[in-house]
N, C-alpha and C positions, 0 to 999 in steps of 0.2 A: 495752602488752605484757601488762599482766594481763588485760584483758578479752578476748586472742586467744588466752591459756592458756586461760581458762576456757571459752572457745566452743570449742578444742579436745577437752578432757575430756567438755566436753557431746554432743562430735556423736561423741567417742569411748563412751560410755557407750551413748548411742543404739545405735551400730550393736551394740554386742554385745550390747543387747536383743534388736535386731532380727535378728541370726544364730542367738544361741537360740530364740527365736520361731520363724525358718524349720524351724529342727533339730526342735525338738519336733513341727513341722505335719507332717516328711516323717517322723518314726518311726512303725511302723519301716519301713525303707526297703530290709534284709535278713534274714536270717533269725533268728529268737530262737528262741534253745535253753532248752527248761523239763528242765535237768535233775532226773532222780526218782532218789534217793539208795537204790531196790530193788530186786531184778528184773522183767521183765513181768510185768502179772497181779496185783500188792497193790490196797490200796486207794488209795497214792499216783500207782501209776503209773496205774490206770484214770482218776483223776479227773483227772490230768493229758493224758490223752488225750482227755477228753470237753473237756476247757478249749481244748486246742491247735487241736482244729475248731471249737471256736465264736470262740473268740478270733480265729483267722483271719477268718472272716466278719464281724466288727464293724470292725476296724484295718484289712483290705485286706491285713494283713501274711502272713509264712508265720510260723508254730510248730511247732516239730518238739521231738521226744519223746526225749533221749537218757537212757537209764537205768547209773549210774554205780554198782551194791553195792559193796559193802563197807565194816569199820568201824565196824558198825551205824548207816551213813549218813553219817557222818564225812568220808568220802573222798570224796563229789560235795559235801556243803559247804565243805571246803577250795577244791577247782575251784570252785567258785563267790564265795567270799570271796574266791577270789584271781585273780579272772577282770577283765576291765577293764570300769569300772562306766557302762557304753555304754549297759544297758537290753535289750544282747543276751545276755545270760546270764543266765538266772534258776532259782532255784531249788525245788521242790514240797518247803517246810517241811513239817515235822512234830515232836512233842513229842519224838522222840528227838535228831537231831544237833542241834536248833534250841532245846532248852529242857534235858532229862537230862545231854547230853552235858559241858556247861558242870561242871558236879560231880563226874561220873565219870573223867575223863579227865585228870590233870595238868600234861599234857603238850601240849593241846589246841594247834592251832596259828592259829585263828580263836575270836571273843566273840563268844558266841549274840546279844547285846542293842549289842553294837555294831561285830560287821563284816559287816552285812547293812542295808538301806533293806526293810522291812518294806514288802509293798506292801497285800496285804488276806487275811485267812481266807479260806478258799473252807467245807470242810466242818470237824463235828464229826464223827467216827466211836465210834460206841460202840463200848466193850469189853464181851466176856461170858466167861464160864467154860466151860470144857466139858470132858467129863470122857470116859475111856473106858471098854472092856468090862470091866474085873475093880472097875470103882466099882459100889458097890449102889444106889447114892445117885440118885433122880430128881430131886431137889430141893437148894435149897442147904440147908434146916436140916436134912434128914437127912445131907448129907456133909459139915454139920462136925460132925454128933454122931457120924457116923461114923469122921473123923480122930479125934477126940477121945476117939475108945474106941479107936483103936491108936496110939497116937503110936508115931512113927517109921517109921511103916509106909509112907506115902504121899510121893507125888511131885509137885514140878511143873516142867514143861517152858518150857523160854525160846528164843527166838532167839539168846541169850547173854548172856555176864555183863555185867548193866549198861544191858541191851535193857530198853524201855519195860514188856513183857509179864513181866521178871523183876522190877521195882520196885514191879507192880503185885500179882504173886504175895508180893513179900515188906512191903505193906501190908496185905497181906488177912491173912499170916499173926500178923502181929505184934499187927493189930489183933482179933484173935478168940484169939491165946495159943496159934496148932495146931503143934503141933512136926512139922515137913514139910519135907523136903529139897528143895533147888533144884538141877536138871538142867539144864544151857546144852547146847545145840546152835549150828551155825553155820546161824543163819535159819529162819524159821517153819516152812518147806517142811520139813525133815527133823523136829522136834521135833513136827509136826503126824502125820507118820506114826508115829512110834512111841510119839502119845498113843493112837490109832488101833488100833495095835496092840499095846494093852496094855503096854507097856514102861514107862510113864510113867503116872501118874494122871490128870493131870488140866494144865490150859493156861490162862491168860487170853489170849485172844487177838483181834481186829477182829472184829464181828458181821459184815463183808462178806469174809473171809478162809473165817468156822465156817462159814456161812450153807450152802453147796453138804455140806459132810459131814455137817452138823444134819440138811438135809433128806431128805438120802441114806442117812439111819440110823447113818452111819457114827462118831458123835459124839452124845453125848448132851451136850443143852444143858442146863446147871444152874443159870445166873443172869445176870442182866443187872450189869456193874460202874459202868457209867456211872448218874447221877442217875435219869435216867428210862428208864421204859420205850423198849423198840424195837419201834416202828412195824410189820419186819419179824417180828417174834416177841412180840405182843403180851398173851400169856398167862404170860410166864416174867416173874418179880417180881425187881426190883433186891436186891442185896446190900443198900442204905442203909435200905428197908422190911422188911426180911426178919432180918437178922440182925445188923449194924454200923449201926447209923444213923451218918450225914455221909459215908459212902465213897463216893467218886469217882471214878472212872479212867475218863477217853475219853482216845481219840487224836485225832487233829485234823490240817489241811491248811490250806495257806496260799502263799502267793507271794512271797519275797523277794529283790532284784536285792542286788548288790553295793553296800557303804555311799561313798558319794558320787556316788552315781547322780543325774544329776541331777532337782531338784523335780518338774519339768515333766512328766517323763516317766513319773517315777514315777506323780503326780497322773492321767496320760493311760492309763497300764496301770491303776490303783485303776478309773477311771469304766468301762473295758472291761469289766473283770472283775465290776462288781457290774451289769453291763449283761446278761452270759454267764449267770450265776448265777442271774437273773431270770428266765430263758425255762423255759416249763413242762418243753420235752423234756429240758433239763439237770438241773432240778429232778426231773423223774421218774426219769429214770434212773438218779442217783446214791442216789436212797432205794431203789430197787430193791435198789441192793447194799448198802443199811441204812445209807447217811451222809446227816446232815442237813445240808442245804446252809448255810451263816452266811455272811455278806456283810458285810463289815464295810471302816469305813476303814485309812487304814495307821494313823495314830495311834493307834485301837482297836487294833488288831490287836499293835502294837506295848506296848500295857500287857501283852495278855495273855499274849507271849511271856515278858515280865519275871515277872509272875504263873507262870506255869506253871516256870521255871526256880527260883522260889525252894520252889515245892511239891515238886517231885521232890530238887530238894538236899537239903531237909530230912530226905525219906524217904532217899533214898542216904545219908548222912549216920547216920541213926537205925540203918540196917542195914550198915553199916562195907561199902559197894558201891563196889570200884575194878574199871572195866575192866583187862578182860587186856591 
């Protein structure tokens, strides 16, 4: 009797090797939705467009493109936390609902670092400053000597309270001592026009966002925020060389399915995607819009979100930042 238990268990174990084995070989087998937590047109959703065609062509599969605002991206990683963790529902992370959000929000209904299967980074997106028509300032050390001979005078513009672009305006401020008041708007699009048009000083916002008003004249670019220089605007000097040394702020892109997605699958979206990332045409074209491509595994991928959530709490934290 015992060794017909045990031959049972064994040939039972087997087959559900062997069923998962099939299931992974046939994913995917319908459609995966890469939800982008923005409207058309950011830097998430373009890169998640250029992933969904190449993606398709590596898997066999379809990828289609559903863009879910609102919440400052909150509202498609709920749908997606709370999606069933098949491998067809994934999500276009980013440093706001996937790392800020965890801090700012009390009430959160999803754990940045544990209701997600991290699958890989895709890009870094560098942030820059820019500033509009009533700033005198072409550069960054004359527009904080410039804040700093009117305090209270100047502005800066946000997506909204608690938005990536506002936590990085209120490190820049905190770390140089400028007394400048924070403006939220609902999303970049409106807070971009009326940096534009004067209403507003000045914005930190994606260099693939500025990049069309930079060249348009319609914005004056005043500093790179991210570590290094950008590839796309390679004369304007980082904030960390220029006036704060250690300042950081990129935004960043990445892929995560719902958490107990299974390994397999996950493991099989990772080798795609650093597979996509690798082809010149993707690589060119993402830096076009000034994102540098990073390819990383899920467990990389996964410290850095842990890292990035405890850098921004800190800062929300240091500047008393609760979403509305």
């Amino acid at each position: 009797m015992k060794t017909i238990i045990q031959t049972s268990w064994r040939l039972l174990i087997g087959a559900t090797v062997l069923v998962s084995g099939v299931a992974a070989a046939a994913y995917p087998d319908k459609p995966v939705r890469i939800v982008v937590p923005y409207p058309p047109g950011g830097a998430s959703d373009t890169t998640a467009r250029v992933l969904s065609e190449k993606l398709k062509d590596v898997t066999g599969g379809t990828f289609v493109v559903e863009n879910r605002p609102g919440a400052n991206g909150n509202i498609a990683a709920e749908l997606v936390a709370k999606s069933p963790a098949d491998g067809y529902t994934l999500l276009m992370a980013n440093v706001g609902p996937n790392a800020i959000s965890q801090t700012i929000y009390p009430r959160l209904s999803y754990n940045v670092n544990t209701s997600f299967a991290p699958i890989g980074q895709t890009t870094t997106v560098p942030i820059v400053l820019v500033a509009g028509p009533k700033v005198q300032a072409n550069d960054i050390k004359a527009l904080v000597a410039e804040v700093k001979a009117n305090p209270g005078k100047y502005t800066f513009a946000s997506a909204g309270n608690g938005s990536s672009n506002h936590l990085v305006g209120e490190m820049f401020k905190s770390g140089l001592k400028l007394d400048m008041m924070h403006v939220p708007y609902k999303g970049d699009g409106p807070a971009m026009t009326d940096v534009m048009a004067g209403q507003v000083s000045m914005m930190f916002t994606t260099a693939v966002a500025a990049r069309p008003y930079v060249t348009g004249g319609k914005l004056k670019l005043i500093a790179v925020a991210s570590k290094k220089r950008v590839p796309a605007f390679p004369n304007t000097p980082t904030i960390d060389e220029s006036v704060l040394k250690g300042f950081d702020a990129s935004s960043w892109g990445g892929l995560v399915a719902p958490a107990g997605t299974p390994p397999e699958i996950v493991k099989q979206l990772n080798a795609a995607l650093i597979k996509v990332l690798a082809m010149p045409e993707v690589t060119s074209k993402l830096s076009t819009l000034g994102a540098e491509v990073v390819a990383t595994k899920s467990d990389e991928f996964a410290s850095y979100i842990k890292s990035e959530t405890d850098k921004w709490g800190a800062v929300a934290k240091a500047a008393n930042v609760v979403a509305d």
